[in-house]
Steps between C-alpha positions, in 0.01 A plus 500: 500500500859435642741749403774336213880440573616808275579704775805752424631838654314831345796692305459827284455415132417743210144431463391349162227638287201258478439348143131693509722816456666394234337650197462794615885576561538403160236769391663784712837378425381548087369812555754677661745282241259700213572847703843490499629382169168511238390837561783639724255645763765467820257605785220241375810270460552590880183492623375142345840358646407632864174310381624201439720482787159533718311303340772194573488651849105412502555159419783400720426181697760504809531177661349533905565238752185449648455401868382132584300417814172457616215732485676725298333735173786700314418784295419392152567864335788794546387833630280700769293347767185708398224308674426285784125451529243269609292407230269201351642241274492570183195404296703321216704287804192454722338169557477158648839377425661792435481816754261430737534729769272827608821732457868522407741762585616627128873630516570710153844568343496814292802415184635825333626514190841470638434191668559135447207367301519128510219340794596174682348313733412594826455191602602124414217282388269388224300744278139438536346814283567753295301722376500827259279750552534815201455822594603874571849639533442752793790617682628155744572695785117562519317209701204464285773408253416154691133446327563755212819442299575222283639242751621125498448230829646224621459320771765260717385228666790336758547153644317606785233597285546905592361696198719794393331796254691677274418810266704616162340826429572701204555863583479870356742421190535113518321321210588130540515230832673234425508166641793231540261243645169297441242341745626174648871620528707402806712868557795578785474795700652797324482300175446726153135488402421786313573874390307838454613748240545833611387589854262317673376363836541157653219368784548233794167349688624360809263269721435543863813409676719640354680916567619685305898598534480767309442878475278737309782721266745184571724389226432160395683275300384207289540145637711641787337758732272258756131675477380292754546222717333226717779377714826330416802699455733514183711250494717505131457687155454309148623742189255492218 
């Protein structure tokens, strides 16, 4: 997919609060309203403001400028290399047509509750699958988090036809994966598609050829940090 004609220098902006968020500002922003001047109980007053305050925090969406050349995967998630394995497609991506080879190497990014929840892309292309799979909410550091945890796929198929896993996977206190995206969508690298609520793990399957750029206990984040690469060398940023 050719990169657009958007292209603009990255400068610092105040990151806006995604409109998933939004109800649940109002909610801590009532309560600590109720605190303060229904019942007059100052430090609950205090306390549900410093909550709503983090909760916006949780569900800021910062623009990134994501880089643009060839044989490039961005990070699709903020937070902590945690993982860099070799491993077997996933069952729920496996398949003629889909991922078809023996193994992938699976990078995983570990998201805090402090980090930027929104997922984008990793890379540009068309979605061919997705698939939700319910189950457990183990701690996502953990790698059997991978096969136990309640967990969403997708899968990226470029021009090329290069097939590109991806993993939303619910973690210790997240209860809901959300998805910006269905199947037959044409995404841009580092483009939204989709959020976790409250701590959670993000995987990447990458096929043979391609090495990874990044560290175990790196910080990564979301639709800039290259994971990995295949040749070609960053030419320009887009903002999204």
């Amino acid at each position: 997919m050719p990169p657009r004609n958007d292209l603009e220098a990255a400068a610092y902006e105040i990151p806006k609060m995604h409109p998933e968020g939004t109800k649940y500002v109002v909610i801590a922003a009532a309560l600590a309203l109720f605190f303060w001047f229904v019942v007059d109980w100052e430090i609950l007053g205090w306390l549900t403001a410093g909550l709503t305050v983090w909760v916006f925090a949780f569900f800021r969406d910062p623009k990134r400028v994501t880089p643009v050349g060839e044989g490039l995967i961005v990070s699709p998630a903020d937070g902590l290399v945690s993982h860099i394995v070799e491993v077997p497609a996933p069952r729920q991506l496996a398949g003629e047509g889909l991922m078809s080879e023996e193994r992938y190497t699976r990078i995983s990014v570990f998201m805090s509750v402090f980090d930027v929840h929104v997922n984008r892309a990793p890379v540009a292309g068309r979605i061919s699958r997705i698939a939700y799979v319910p189950g457990k909410f183990v701690n996502a550091e953990m790698d059997k988090a991978s096969e136990d945890n309640e967990r969403q796929y997708f899968l990226i198929e470029q021009t090329d036809g290069t097939r590109i896993g991806m993993t939303q996977i619910a973690g210790l206190v997240a209860r809901r994966i959300i998805k910006f995206v269905r199947e037959e969508d044409e995404v841009l690298a580092g483009e939204r598609i989709g959020l976790i609520r409250f701590g959670s793990r993000v995987d990447v399957f990458l096929p043979a050829g391609f090495v990874p750029q990044v560290a175990i206990g790196q910080r990564a984040v979301a639709g800039e940090t290259v994971l990995a690469a295949r040749g070609g060398k960053v030419v320009t940023g887009r903002k999204l």
